[in-house]
C-alpha positions as CSV (number, residue, x, y, z in Angstrom):
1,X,79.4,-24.8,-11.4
2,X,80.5,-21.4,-12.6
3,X,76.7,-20.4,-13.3
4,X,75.5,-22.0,-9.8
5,X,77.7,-19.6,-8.3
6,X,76.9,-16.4,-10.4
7,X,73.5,-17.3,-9.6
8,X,73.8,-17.5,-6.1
9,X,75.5,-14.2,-6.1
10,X,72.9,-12.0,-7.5
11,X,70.3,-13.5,-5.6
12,X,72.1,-12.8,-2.2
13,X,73.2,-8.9,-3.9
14,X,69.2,-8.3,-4.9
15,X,67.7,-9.6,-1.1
16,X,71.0,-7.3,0.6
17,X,69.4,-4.3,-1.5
18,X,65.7,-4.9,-0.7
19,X,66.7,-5.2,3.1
20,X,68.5,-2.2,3.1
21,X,65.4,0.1,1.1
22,X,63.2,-1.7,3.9
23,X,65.2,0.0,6.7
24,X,65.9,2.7,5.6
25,X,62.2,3.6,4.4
26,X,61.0,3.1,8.1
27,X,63.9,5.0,9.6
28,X,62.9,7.9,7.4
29,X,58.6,7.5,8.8
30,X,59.9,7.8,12.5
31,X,61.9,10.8,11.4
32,X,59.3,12.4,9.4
33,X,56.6,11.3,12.8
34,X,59.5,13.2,14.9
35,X,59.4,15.8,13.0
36,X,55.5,16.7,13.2
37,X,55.6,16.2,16.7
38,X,58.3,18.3,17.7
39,X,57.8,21.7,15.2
40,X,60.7,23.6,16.4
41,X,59.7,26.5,14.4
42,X,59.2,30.3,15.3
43,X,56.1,29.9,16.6
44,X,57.0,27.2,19.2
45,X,59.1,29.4,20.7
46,X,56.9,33.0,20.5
47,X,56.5,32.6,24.6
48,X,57.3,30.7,27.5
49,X,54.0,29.6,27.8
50,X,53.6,27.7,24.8
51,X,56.7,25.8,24.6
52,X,55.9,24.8,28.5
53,X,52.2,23.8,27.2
54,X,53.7,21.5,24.6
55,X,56.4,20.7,26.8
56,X,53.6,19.2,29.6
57,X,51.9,17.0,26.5
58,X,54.9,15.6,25.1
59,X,56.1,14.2,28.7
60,X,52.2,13.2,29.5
61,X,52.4,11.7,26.7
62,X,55.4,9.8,26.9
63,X,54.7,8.7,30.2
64,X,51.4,7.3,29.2
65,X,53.2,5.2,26.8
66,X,56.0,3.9,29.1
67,X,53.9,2.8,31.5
68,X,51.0,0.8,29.6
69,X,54.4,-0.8,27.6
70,X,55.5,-1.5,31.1
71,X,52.6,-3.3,32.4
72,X,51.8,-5.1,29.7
73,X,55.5,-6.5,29.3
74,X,55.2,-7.5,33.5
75,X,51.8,-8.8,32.6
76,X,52.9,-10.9,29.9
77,X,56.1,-12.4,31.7
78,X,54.0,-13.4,35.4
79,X,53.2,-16.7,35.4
80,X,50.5,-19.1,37.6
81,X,51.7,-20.1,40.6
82,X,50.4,-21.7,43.9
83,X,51.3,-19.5,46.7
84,X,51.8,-21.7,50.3
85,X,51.3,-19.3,52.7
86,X,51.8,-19.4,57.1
87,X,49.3,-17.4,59.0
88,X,48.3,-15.3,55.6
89,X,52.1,-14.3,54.9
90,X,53.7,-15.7,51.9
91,X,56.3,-18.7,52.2
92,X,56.6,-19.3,48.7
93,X,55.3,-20.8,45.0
94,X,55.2,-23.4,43.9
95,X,54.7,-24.2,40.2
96,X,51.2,-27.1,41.0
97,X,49.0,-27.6,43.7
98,X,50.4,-31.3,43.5
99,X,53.9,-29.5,44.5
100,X,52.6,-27.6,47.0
101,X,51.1,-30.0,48.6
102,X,53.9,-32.4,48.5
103,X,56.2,-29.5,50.1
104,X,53.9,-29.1,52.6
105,X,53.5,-32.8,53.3
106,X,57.5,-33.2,53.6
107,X,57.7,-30.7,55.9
108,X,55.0,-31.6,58.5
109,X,56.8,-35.6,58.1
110,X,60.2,-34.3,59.0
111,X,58.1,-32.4,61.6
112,X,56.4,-35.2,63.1
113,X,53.0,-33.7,62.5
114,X,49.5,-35.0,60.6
115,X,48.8,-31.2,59.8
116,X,48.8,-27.4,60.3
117,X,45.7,-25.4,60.5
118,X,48.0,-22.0,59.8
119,X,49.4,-23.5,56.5
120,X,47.1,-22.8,53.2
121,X,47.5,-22.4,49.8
122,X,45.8,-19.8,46.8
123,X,46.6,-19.2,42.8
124,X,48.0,-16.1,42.0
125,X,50.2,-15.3,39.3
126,X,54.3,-14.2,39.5
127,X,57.4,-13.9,38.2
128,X,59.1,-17.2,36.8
129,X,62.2,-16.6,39.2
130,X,60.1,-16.6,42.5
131,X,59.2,-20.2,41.6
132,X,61.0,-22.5,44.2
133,X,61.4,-26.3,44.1
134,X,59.9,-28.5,46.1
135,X,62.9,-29.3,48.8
136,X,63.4,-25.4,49.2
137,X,59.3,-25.0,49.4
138,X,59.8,-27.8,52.7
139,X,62.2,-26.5,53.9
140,X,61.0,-22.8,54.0
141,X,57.5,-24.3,55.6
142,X,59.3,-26.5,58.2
143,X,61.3,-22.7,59.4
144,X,57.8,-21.0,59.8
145,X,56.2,-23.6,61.7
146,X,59.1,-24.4,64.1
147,X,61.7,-21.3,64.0
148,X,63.3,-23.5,66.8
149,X,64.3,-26.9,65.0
150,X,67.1,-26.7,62.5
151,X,67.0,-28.8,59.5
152,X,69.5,-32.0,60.0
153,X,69.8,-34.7,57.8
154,X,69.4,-38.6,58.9
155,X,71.3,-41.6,58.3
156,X,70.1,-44.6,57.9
157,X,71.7,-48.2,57.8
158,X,69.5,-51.0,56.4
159,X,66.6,-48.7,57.6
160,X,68.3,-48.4,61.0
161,X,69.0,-44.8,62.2
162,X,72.8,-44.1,62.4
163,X,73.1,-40.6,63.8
164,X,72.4,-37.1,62.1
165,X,74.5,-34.5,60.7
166,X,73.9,-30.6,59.9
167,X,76.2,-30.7,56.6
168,X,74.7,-33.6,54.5
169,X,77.0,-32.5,51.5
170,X,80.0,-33.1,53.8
171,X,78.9,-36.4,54.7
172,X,78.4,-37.9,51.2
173,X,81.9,-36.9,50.7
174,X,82.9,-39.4,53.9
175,X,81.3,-42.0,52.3
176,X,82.5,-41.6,48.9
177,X,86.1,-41.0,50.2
178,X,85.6,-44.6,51.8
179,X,84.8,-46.3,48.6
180,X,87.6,-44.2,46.7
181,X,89.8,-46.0,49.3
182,X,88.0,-49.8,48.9
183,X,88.0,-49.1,44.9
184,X,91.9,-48.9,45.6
185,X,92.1,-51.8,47.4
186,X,90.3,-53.9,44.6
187,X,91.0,-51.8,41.5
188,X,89.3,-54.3,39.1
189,X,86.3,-54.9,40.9
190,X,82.7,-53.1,41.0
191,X,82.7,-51.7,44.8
192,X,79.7,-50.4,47.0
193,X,78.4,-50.4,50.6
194,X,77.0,-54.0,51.4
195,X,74.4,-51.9,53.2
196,X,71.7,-49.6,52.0
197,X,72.6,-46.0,53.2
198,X,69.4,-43.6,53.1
199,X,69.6,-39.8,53.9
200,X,66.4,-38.3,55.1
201,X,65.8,-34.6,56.2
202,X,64.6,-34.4,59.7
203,X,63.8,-31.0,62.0
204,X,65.8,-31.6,65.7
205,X,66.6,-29.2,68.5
206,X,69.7,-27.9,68.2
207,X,70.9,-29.8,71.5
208,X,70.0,-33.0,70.3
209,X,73.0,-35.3,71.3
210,X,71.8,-37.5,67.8
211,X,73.1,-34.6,66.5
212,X,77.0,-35.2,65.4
213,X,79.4,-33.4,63.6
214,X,81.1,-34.4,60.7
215,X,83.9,-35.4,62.5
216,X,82.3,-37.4,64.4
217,X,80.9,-38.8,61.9
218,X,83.8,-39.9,60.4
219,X,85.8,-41.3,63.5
220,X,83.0,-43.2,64.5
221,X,82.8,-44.6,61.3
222,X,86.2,-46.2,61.6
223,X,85.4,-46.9,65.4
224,X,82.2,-48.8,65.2
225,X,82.7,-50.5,61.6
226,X,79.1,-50.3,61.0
227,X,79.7,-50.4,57.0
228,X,81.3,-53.4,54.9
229,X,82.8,-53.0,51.5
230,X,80.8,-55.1,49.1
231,X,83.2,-56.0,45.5
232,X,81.8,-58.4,42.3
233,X,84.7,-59.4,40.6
234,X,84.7,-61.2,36.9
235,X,86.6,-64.1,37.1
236,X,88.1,-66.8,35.1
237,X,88.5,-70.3,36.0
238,X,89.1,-73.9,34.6
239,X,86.3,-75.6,35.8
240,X,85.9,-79.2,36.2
241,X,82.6,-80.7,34.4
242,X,82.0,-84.1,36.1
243,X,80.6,-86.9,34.4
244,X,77.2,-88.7,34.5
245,X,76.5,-92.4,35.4
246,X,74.4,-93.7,32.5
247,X,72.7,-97.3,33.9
248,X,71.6,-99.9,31.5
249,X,69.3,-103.5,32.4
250,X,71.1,-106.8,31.7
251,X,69.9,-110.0,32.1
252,X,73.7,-111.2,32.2
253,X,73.3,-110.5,36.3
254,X,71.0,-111.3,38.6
255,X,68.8,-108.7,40.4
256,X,71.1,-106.4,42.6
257,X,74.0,-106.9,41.2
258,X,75.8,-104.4,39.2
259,X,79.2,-103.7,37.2
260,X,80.7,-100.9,35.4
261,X,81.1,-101.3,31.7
262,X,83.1,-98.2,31.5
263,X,84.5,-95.9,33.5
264,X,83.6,-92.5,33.5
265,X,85.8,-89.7,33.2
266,X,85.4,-85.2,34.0
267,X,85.6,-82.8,31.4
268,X,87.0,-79.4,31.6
269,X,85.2,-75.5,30.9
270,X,86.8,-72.3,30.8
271,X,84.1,-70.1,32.4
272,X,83.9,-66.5,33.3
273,X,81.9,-66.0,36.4
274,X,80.1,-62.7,38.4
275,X,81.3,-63.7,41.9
276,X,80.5,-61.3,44.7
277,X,82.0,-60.6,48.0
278,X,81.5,-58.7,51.3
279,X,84.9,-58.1,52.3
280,X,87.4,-61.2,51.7
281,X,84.2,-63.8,51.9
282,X,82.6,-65.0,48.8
283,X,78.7,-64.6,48.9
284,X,77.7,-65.7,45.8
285,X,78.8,-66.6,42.2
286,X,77.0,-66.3,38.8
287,X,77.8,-67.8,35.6
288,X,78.4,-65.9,32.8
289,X,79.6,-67.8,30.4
290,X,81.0,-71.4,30.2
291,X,83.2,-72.9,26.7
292,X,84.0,-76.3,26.7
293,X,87.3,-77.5,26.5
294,X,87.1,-81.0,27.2
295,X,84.0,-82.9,27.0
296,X,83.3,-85.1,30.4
297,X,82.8,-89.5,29.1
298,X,80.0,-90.6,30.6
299,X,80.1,-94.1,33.0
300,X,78.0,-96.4,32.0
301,X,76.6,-99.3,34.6
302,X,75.3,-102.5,34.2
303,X,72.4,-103.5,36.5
304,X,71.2,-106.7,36.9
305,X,67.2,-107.8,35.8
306,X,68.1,-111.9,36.1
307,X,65.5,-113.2,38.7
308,X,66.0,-115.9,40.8
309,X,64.5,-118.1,42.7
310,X,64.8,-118.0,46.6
311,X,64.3,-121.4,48.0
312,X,62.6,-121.9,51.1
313,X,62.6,-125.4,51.9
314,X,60.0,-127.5,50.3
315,X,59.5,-124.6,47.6
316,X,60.9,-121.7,45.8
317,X,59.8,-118.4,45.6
318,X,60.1,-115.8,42.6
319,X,62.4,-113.3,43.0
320,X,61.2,-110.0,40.7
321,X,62.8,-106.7,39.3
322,X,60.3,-104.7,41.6
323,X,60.7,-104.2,45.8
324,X,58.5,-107.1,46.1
325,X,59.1,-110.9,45.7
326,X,56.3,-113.0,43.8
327,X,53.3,-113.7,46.1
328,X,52.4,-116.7,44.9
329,X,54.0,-119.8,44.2
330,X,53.5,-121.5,40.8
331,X,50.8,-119.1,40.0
332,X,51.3,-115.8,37.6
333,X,48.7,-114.8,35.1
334,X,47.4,-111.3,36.6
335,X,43.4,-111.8,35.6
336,X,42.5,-108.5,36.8
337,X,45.1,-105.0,36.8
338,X,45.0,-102.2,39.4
339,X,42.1,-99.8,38.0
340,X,38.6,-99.4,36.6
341,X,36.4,-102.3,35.6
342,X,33.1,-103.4,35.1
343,X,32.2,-104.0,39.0
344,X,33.8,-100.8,39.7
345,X,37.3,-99.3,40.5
346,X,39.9,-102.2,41.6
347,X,42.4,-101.8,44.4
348,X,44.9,-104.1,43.6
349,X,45.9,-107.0,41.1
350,X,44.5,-110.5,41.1
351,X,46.8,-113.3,40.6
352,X,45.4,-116.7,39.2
353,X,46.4,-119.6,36.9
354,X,45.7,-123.7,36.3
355,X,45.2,-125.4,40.0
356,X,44.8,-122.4,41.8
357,X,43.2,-123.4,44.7
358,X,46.2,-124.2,47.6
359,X,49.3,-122.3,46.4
360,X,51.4,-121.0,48.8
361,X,51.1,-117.0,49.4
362,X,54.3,-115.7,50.5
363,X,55.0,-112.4,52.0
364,X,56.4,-110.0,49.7
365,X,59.3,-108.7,51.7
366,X,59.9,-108.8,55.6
367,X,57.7,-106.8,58.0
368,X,55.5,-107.3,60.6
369,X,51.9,-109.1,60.3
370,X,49.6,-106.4,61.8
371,X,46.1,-108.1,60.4
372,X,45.0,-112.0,59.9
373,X,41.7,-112.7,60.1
374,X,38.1,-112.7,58.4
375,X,37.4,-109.5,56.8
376,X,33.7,-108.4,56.6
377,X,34.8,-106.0,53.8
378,X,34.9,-108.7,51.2
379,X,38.8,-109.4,51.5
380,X,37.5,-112.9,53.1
381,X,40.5,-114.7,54.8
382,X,43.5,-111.8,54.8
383,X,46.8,-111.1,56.0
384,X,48.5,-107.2,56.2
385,X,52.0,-106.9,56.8
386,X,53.5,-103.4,57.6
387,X,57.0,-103.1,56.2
388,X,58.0,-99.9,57.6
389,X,58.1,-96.4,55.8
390,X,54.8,-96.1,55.5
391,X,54.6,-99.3,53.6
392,X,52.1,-101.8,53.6
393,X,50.6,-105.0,51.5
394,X,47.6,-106.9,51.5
395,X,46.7,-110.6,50.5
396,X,42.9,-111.5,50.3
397,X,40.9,-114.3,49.5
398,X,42.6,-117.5,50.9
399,X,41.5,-120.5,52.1
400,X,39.6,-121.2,55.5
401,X,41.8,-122.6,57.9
402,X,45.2,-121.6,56.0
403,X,46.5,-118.8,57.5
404,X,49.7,-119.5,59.0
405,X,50.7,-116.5,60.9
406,X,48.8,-114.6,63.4
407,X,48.6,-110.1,64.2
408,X,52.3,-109.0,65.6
409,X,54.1,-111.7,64.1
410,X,57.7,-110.9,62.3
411,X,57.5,-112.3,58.8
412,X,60.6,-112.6,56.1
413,X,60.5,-112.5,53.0
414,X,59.3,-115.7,51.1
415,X,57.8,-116.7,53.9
416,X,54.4,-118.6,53.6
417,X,51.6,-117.1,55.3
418,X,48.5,-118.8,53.8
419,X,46.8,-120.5,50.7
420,X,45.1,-119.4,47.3
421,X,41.1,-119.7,48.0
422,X,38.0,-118.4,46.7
423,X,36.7,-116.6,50.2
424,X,34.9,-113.4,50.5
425,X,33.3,-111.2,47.5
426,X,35.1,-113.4,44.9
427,X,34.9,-115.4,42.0
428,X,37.1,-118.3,41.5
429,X,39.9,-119.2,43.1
430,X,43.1,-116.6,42.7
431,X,45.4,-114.1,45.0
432,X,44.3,-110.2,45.6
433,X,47.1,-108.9,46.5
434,X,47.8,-104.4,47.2
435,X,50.2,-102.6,48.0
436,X,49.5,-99.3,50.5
437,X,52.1,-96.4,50.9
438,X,50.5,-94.1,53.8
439,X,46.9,-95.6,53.5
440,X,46.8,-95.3,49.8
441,X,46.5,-98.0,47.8
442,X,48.7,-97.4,44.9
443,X,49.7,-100.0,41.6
444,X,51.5,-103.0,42.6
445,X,52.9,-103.6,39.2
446,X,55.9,-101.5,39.4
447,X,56.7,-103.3,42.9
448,X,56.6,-106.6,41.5
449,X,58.7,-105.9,38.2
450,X,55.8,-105.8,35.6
451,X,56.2,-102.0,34.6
């Protein structure tokens, strides 16, 4: 360490002593330049006349020098500018064109003008301190072209105009005093104005009544009540998570009937919400965060898939899983599903089995029977029933001479309304049977408990 430090020492000592000869060898040229120029000798003073002759030079000279060092130093420091100018006299500059122009533009708004043939701009080059910004620019334009107007400033609320004040300064301080008073009232809350407060310079007449004093300002402002105190507060609750209802198919029950196999029970979260309010009424509330603290049991509920059989008399019909009871009775291989086949897309299901020809169709559920006749679509002898909702279903293909209800009678469910034939565009004796919701016809097998 010693020898790092002895080191350092002479290096510094040798640079302080090559330093020191620089100056003082260029000291001793100006001297020595002095020196010849001045020769202070005898012969500079022999007469009047030649110490005035050398006199004259030395202050030619020296002038000379002072001012090109002048100029070029004022040169050097101008910079370019865009000058705005009103009828040829200088406003100010601007440090662009694009701020020149947007001075310009601010001023003829606040005006209430499109343009100004007197206003024009030029380049030219100027000090850095005559450079103005572009509010002092707009505000120096608006005074040439209307020496009239004084320069106000507009409030807005929501986008509506308040009033307008001379002292805009003054009037921020209003409205931050009135949050320095709401921030007291809810110390732990975030406050602000539930509205949106916009200042905008304007130009008015001095006798404008919009025109209102800060005072004014701020009695009307307690008057009127135009402004309410907006506050988000984080809060912390215990908040109840409620349990779901999980259902489960049983056979143990018939169709419609249900019973709980356990009973459900809430939970409990601690949560930390973002809840916002405008004055004492909460707006709104956004979760933060949510933990757990007691996890919510789940109910769980039996529901019935058991059919049954509804008897009607002299036979029984099919109860199913779906909206729909079994159209036919005795008969329930579906031969053909809803969809594509080989003769083409199929609207419904067809319904068939051993002895086909002569089972009862029954109506699916109660409604109203708003066709039974011959179709000359290919449906052959068919009944539609409109079951309200929107809701319709269609049996096709039965048996001349079987139909047992007629148009605008009220059917119930189960009831017979005609026989399994083979009429119409058909092949062997079985049921077509659809189901329409608003004119389209739509799958049947979910309604009748096969999906």
């Amino acid at each position: 360490m010693g020898l790092i430090f002895k080191t350092l020492y002479v290096y510094i000592a040798n640079l302080g002593i090559l330093v020191t000869g620089i100056f003082k060898s260029f000291f001793k040229l100006i001297f020595k330049g002095l020196q010849k120029l001045f020769k202070f000798n005898k012969s500079s003073f022999s007469s009047a006349k030649t110490f005035f002759k050398r006199s004259i030079a030395f202050i030619l000279i020296f002038a000379v020098l002072t001012v090109s060092v002048v100029y070029i130093i004022s040169t050097d420091s101008k910079v370019d500018a865009v000058a705005l100018t009103f009828d040829g006299e200088v406003v100010g500059f601007a440090r662009s064109q694009n701020d020149a122009d947007h001075a310009k533009n601010m001023a003829l708004k606040a005006l209430g003008l499109t343009s100004d043939k007197s206003l024009d701009t030029k380049e030219l080059k100027t000090e850095p301190y005559n450079l103005k910004s572009i509010d002092i620019l707009s505000d120096a334009i608006a005074q040439k072209i209307a020496p009239d107007r004084i320069c106000v400033t507009e409030i807005y609320f929501d986008g509506e105009l308040f009033c307008a004040v001379t002292d805009r300064q003054k009037a921020r301080e209003i409205f931050f005093k009135q949050l320095e008073k709401a921030q007291k009232k809810y110390p732990a809350a975030s406050v602000s104005f539930a509205q949106e407060i916009t200042l905008c310079d304007a130009y008015y007449d001095a006798k404008d009544e919009k025109i209102w004093s800060t005072e004014q300002l701020e009695i009307n402002l307690k008057i009127l009540e135009p402004l309410e105190i907006c506050h988000v507060n984080c809060e912390k609750t215990i908040e109840t998570v409620e349990f779901e209802t999980v259902e489960i198919q049983t056979n143990t029950l018939f169709i419609g009937d249900k019973r709980i196999r356990r009973n459900g029970a809430d939970g409990s979260a601690y949560a930390i919400d973002l809840v916002t309010y405008i004055g004492d009424k909460k707006v709104s509330a956004e979760e933060l965060m949510s933990v757990p603290v007691k996890a919510p049991v789940s109910q769980i509920v039996e529901r019935g898939i058991r059919a049954e059989s509804l008897s009607l008399g002299t036979y029984s019909v099919l109860q199913t899983t779906g909206y729909f009871c079994w159209p036919v009775v005795g008969l329930f291989t579906v031969t053909s599903p809803f969809g594509y086949r080989s003769l083409g897309n199929h609207r419904g299901i067809d319904i068939s089995g051993a002895s086909a020809s002569g089972s009862l169709v029954v109506a699916g559920a109660s409604g109203t029977v708003t066709t039974a006749g011959w179709s000359t679509g290919g449906y052959g002898n068919y009944v539609i029933i409109d079951h309200g909702n929107g809701v319709e279903t269609l049996y096709a293909h039965m048996l001349d001479n079987s139909l047992m209800v007629n148009e605008g009678d009220q059917v119930t469910k189960g009831q017979a309304i005609g026989r399994v034939g083979n009429t119409g565009y058909s092949f062997g004796a079985h049921l077509h049977f659809e189901v329409r919701i608003n004119g389209n016809r739509i799958n049947p097998a979910p309604y009748l408990g096969l999906e």
